[in-house]
SEDRENNU-104667 format. One record per residue (C-alpha): x, y, z; residue number from 1. Coordinates in steps of 0.001 Angstrom, whole numbers, m for minus. Example, Ala and Ser with C-alpha at 12.3 -4.5 7.8 and 13.67 -1.06 7.14 Angstrom:
# SEDRENNU-104667
        px        py        pz   resi
     12300     m4500      7800      1
     13670     m1060      7140      2
END
This chain:
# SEDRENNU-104667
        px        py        pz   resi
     28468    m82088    m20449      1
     31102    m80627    m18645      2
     33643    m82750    m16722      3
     33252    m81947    m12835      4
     29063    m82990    m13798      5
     30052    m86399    m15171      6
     32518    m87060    m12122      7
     35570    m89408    m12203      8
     33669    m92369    m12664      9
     32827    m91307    m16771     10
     34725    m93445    m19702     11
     37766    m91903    m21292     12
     35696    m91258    m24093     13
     32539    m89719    m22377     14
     35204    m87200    m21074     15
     36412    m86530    m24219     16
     33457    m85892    m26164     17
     32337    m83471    m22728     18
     35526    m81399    m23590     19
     34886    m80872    m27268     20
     31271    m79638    m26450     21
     33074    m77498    m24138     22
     35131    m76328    m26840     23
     32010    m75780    m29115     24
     30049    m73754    m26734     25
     32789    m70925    m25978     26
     33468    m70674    m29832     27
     30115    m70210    m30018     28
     30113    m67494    m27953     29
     32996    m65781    m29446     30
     31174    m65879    m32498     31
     28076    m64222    m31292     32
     30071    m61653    m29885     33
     32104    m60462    m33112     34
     29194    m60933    m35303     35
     30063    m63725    m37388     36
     29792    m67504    m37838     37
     31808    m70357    m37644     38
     30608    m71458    m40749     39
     31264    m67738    m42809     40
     35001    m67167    m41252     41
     36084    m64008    m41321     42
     34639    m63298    m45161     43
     31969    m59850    m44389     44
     30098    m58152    m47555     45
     31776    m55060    m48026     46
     29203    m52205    m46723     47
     29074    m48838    m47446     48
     29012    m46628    m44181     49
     25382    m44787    m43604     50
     25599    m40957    m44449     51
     25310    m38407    m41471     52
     21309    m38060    m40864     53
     21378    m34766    m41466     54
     19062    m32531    m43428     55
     20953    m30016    m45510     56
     18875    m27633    m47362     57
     20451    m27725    m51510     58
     19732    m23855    m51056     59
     21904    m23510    m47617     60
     25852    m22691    m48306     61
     26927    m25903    m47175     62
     25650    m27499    m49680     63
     26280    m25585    m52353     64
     30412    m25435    m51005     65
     30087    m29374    m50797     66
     28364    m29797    m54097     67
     30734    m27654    m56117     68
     33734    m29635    m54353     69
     32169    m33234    m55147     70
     31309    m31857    m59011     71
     34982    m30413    m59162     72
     36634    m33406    m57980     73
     34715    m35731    m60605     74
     35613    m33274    m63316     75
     39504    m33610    m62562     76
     38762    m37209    m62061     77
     36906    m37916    m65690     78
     39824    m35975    m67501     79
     42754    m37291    m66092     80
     41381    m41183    m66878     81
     41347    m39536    m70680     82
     43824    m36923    m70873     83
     46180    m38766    m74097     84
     43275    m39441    m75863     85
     42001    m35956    m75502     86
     44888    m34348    m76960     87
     44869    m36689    m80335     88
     41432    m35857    m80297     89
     41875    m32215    m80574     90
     44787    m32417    m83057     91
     42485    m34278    m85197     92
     39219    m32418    m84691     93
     41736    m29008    m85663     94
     43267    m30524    m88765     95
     46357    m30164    m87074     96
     48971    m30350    m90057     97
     51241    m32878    m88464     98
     48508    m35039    m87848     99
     45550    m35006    m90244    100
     46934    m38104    m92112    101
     46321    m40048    m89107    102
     42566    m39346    m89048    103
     39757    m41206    m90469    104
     40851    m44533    m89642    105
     40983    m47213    m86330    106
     44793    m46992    m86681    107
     45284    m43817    m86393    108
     44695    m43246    m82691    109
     47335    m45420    m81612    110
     49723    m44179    m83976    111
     48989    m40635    m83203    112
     50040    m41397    m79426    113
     52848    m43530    m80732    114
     54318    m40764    m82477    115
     53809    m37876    m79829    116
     54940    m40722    m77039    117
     58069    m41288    m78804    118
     59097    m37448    m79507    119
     57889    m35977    m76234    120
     57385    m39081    m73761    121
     54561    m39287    m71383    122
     54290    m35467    m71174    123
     53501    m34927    m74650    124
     50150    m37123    m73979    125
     49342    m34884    m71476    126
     50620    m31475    m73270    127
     47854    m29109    m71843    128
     46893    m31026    m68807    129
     47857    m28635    m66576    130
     45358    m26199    m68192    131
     42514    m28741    m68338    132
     42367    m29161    m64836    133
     42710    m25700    m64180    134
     39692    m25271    m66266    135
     37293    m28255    m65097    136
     37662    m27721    m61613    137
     35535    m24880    m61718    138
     33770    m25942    m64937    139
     32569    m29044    m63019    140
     32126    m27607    m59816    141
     29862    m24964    m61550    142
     27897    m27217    m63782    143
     26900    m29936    m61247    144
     26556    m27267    m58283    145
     23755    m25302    m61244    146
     22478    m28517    m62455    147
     21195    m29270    m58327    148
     19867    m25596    m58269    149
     18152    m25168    m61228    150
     16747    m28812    m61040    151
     15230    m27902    m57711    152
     13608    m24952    m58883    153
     12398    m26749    m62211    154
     11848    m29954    m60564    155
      9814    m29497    m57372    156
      7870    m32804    m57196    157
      7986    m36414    m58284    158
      5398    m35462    m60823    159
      7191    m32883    m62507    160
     10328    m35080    m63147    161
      9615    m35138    m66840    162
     12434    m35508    m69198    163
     12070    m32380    m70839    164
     12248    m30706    m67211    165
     16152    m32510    m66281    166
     16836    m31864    m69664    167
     16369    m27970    m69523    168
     17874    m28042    m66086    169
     20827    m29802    m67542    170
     21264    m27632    m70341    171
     21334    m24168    m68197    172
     23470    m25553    m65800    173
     25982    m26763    m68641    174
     25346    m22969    m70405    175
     25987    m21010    m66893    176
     29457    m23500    m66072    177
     30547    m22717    m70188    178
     29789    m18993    m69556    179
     32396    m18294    m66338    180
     35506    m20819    m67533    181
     35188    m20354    m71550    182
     38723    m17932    m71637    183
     40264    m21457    m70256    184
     38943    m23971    m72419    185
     40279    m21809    m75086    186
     43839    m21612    m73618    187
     43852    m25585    m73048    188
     42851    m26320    m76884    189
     45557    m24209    m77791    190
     48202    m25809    m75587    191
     47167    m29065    m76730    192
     46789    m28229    m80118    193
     50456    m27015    m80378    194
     53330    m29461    m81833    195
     56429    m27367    m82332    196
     59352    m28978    m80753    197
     61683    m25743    m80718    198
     60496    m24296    m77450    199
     58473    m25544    m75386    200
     55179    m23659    m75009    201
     53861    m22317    m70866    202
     50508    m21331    m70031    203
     52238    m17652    m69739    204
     53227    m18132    m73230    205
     50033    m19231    m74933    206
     48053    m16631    m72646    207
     50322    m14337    m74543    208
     50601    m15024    m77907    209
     46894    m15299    m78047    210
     46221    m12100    m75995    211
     48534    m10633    m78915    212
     47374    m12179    m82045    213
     46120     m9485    m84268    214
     43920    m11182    m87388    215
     43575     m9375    m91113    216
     40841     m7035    m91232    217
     37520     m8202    m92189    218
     36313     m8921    m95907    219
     33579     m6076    m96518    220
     30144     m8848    m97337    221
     28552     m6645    m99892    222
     25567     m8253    m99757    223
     24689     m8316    m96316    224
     25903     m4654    m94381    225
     24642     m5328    m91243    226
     27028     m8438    m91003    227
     29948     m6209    m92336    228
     29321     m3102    m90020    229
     29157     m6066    m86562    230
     32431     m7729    m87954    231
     34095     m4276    m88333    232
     32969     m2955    m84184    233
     33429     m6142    m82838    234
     36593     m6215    m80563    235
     39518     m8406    m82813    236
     42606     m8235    m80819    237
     43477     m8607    m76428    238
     40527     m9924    m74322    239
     38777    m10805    m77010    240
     40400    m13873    m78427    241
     39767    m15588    m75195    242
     36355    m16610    m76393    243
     36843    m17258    m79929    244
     34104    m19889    m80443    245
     32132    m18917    m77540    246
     28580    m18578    m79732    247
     28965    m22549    m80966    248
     30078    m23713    m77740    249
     26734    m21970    m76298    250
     25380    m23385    m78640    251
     26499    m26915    m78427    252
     26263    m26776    m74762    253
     22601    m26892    m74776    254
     22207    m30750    m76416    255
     25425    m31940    m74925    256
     24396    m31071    m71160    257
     20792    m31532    m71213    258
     21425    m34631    m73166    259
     23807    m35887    m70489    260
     22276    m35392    m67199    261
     18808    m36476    m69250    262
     20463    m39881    m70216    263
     21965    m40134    m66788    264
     19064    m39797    m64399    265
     17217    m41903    m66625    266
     19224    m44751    m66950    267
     19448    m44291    m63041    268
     15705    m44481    m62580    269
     15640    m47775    m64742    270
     18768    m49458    m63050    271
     16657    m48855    m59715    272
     13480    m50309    m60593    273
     12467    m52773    m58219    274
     13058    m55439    m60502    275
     16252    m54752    m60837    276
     17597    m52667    m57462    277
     18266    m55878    m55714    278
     20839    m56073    m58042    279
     22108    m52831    m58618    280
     22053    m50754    m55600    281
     23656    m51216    m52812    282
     21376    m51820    m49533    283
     21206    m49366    m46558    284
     22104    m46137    m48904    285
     18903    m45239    m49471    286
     17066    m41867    m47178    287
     13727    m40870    m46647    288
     12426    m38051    m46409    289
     11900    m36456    m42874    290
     12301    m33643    m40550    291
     16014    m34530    m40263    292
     16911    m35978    m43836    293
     16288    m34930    m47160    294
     15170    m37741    m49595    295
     17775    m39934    m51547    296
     17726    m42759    m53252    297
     19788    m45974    m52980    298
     23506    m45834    m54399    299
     24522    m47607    m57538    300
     26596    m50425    m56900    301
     29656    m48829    m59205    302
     29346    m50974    m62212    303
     26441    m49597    m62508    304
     26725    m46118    m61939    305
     29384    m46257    m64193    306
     27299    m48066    m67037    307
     25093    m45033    m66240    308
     27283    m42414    m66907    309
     28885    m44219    m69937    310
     25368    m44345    m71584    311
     24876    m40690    m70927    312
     28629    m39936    m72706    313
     27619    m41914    m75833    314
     24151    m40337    m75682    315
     25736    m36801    m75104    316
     28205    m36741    m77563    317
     26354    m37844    m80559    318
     23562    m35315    m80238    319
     26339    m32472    m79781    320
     29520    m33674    m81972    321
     28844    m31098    m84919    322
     28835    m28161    m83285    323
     32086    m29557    m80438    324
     34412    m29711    m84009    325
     32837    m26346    m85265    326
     33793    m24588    m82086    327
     37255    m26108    m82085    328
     38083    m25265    m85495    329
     37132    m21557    m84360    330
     39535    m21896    m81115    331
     42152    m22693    m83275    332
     41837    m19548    m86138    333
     44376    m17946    m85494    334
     46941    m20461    m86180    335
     46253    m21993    m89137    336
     45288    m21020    m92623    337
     46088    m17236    m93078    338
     45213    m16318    m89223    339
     41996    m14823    m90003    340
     39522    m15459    m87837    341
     36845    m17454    m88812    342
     33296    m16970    m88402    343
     30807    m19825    m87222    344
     28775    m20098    m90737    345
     32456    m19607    m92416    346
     33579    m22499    m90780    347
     30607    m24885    m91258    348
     31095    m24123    m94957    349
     34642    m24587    m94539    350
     34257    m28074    m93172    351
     31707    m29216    m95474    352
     33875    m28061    m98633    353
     37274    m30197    m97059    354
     35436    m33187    m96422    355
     31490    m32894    m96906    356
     28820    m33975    m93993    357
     31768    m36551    m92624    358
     33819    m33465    m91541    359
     31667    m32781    m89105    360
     31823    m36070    m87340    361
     36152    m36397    m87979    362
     37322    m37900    m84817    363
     33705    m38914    m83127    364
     35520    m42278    m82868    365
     37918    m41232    m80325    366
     35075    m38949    m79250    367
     33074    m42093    m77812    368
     36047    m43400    m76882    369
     37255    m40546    m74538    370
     33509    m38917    m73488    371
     32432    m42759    m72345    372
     34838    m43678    m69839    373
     35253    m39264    m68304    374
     31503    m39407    m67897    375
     31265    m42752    m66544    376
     33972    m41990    m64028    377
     32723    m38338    m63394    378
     29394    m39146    m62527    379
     30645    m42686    m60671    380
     32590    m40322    m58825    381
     30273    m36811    m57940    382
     27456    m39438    m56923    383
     29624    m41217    m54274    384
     31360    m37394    m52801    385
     27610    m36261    m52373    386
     27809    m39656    m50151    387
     30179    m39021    m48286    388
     29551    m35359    m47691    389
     25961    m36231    m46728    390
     24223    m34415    m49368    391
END
């Protein structure tokens, strides 16, 4: 009770315990005002801020500008978290002849970076970087911005999200991004791929020794003519060696990007199932679907959007690894061996001859241990920038 109440005439202590409840009560109200609790301090779960209410149409340009910037970004993200150990991989998957006795074995990833750390520093590991992310900006931006379109064309309503449907929508989108940046994945592979310490190689010089690399002529195949006569009027020399290995990486593309978004948006669905999502989402993220907003479901709490996107690496890159070291080998033609330029079924039989069906699979180790961590952060990172931007 407060003090002027209880009058002069109250005990020293009946004052005293008037003042503290005094105390109490304007706490209190300090407390109700700031939205905490004496008891909880100043600790406050960590809360992602709501997305704008808006309703952007995934056909409207506003999406498709903030789509191909989120899928960019994540792209750029994913490689730079891997960039050493995608280099080694490359100069192992190419039988690079300064490094094919380090591959085969657990050891021979860290010794690989040992070595190219200790002759060229930090910017040996990331020899060809430059390139890369020159290359997956719009390789990313392009493959997520398709992978939205085509899935809303394929995909119109809950019951036609089958897994055959995301994983045709993932494997056009991955085919369309592969078919506008191919002549720069081939000019990254290259820069990585090359060792020589006597000069050290530009992206105007490896645009230009490949632009001018002319390959022998090819072998006349006797029994088959109507090989011979395509090998002999196909273009061999200038624009052309830009998309050496452009048929396997087509190829490829269609398991390794179907198989990725597939595992992805799967493993999504499951880590959202309502006996799990008060676990692994994160509340108030989730939108309904109105005259205002477009649908979307609650965000993955980032270990497990991550764990999503790890599980759709692994899944990824074991359907697809065959044909990824086919197509490099074919990048790589004109460098090695006598500089003629291989075809795709004279490199399969090249592979298998060297080291049988395990030469197809050389370097999937480091494979799982680069694709795991660049998909887990790309997809960690395009899901949270189509956050932010609202879409």
């Amino acid at each position: 009770m407060p003090e002027s109440i209880l009058g002069s005439h109250a005990s020293p202590a009946l004052q005293e315990h008037s003042r503290n409840m005094t105390t109490t009560l304007k706490k209190s109200r300090v407390f109700a005002a700031e939205g905490t609790s004496p008891i909880a301090g100043s600790q406050k779960e960590e809360v992602m801020p709501p997305a704008p209410p808006k309703k952007i149409e995934k056909s409207s340009l506003e999406y498709l500008v903030k789509s191909g910037i989120a899928g960019g970004l994540a792209g750029c993200a994913g490689k730079t978290v891997v960039g050493p150990l995608d280099r080694v991989k490359i100069l192992f998957q190419t039988s690079n002849p300064n490094f094919a006795k380090y591959a085969g074995s657990w050891s021979g990833l860290p010794i690989a970076m040992r070595d190219i750390y200790a002759s060229t520093g930090v910017r040996g590991l990331f020899k060809g970087h430059s390139a890369t992310l020159l290359r997956i900006f719009p390789y990313a931006g392009i493959k997520f911005l398709a992978y939205e379109q085509i899935r809303a064309a394929v995909i119109k309503t809950k019951a036609q999200e089958t897994p055959g449907r995301r994983f045709i929508s993932g494997s056009m989108a991955g085919m369309a991004s592969v078919f506008f940046t191919y002549p720069l994945e081939v000019i990254r592979v290259r820069l990585a791929f090359e060792t020589r310490q006597a000069q050290r190689s530009t992206l105007r010089s490896i645009c230009k020794m490949i632009y001018n690399e002319h390959p022998p002529p090819p072998i006349n195949n006797t029994s088959n003519p109507v090989a011979s006569v395509a090998a002999t009027i196909t273009p061999r020399q200038g624009l052309a060696n830009f998309f050496r290995g452009f048929t396997p990486t087509m190829l490829g593309m269609l398991p390794y990007a179907g198989a990725s978004f597939l595992a992805h948006d799967t493993m999504s669905d499951v880590l959202r199932i309502p006996a799990l999502a008060p676990y692994t989402t994160l509340a108030n993220t989730s939108r309904e679907e109105s005259t205002t907003t477009t649908y979307k479901p609650a965000q993955l709490q980032y270990w497990a959007e991550l764990s999503a996107g790890g599980f759709a690496g692994f899944f990824s890159q074991t359907v697809s690894y065959p044909l990824e070291v086919i197509r490099r080998r074919m990048q790589v033609g004109g460098v090695v061996g006598d500089g003629h330029r291989l075809s795709m079924a004279e490199v399969i039989k090249r592979v298998y001859m060297e080291r049988g069906w395990r030469g197809f699979f050389v370097g999937l180790t480091i494979g799982y241990v680069k694709v795991i961590p660049m998909a887990a952060t790309s997809f960690f990172i395009y899901e949270r920038g189509k956050y932010y931007f609202g879409i």
